[in-house]
N, C-alpha and C positions, 0 to 999 in steps of 0.2 A: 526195817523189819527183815528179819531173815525169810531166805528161799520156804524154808517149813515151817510154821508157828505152832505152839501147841495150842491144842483146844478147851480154852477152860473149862468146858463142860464133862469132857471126859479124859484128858488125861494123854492124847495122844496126837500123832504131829500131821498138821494138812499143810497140803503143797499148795498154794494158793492156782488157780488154773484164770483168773482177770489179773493182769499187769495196769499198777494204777501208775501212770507215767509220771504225775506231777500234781499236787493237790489242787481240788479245784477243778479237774479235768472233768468232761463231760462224757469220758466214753473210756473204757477198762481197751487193754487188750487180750486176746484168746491168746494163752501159752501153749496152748495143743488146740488141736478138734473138740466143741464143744456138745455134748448132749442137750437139750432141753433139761432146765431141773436149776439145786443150789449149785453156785459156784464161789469157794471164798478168795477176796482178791489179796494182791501183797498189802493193802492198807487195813487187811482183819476185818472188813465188813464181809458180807454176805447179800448176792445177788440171784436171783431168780431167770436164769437165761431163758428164754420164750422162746426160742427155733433154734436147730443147730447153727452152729456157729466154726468156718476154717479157721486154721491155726493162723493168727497175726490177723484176724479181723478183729471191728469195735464193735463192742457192744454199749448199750447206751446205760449210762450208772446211774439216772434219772429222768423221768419224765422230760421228753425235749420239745417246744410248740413247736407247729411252723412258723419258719420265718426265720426263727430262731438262730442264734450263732451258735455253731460249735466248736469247743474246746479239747485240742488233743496237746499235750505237753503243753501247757498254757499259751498255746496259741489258736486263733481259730484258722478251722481248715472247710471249714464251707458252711451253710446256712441248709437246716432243717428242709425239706419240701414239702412234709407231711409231720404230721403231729407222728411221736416215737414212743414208745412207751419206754421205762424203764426195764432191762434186760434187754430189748430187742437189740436186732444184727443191725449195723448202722454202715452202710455203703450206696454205693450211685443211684439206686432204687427211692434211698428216703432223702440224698444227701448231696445238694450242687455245691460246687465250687466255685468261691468266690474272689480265687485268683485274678489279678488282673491281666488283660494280655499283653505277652511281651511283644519286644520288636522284633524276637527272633520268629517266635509264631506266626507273627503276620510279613513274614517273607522279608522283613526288615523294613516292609512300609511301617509312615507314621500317621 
């Protein structure tokens, strides 16, 4: 899909402001600062963002439980801590990582 699509409802062209990185993904990216409110992303859906949102944060593009794994460019990049609603801001707050630690982390002990 292109950068602007037109809107078939009225005729004129939106700039998507959620980047959908990879089908399937569980979280939009912010292309600018986001207000509370509609946001349409580059996959032509439309999300309801719930808090502001900084430029290159996730937002969640569907109900997430906890526990849960999340999906950024079809990979998971950490596990829910709390149940998310869909629109919400998704970062260290609701979201650990579940990296494993390397050897350089641990001073190169094993």
């Amino acid at each position: 899909m292109s950068a602007a699509a037109a809107d078939p409802g009225r005729g004129e062209r939106i700039t998507p402001t959620l980047l959908a990185l990879a089908a399937g993904d569980d979280v939009l990216i912010a292309t600018r600062n986001l207000d509370p409110g509609r946001h349409h992303t580059s996959a032509g859906a439309v999300v309801v963002v719930l808090e502001p949102v900084a430029l290159g944060h996730k937002v969640a593009s569907r109900p997430i439980a906890a526990g849960e794994h999340v999906v950024r460019y079809g990979m998971p990049i950490g596990s829910a801590t709390t149940a998310i609603a869909a629109g919400a801001w998704v970062h260290t707050h609701n979201l650990a990582s579940d990296y494993i630690a390397t050897i350089a982390r641990r001073g190169g002990q094993r």
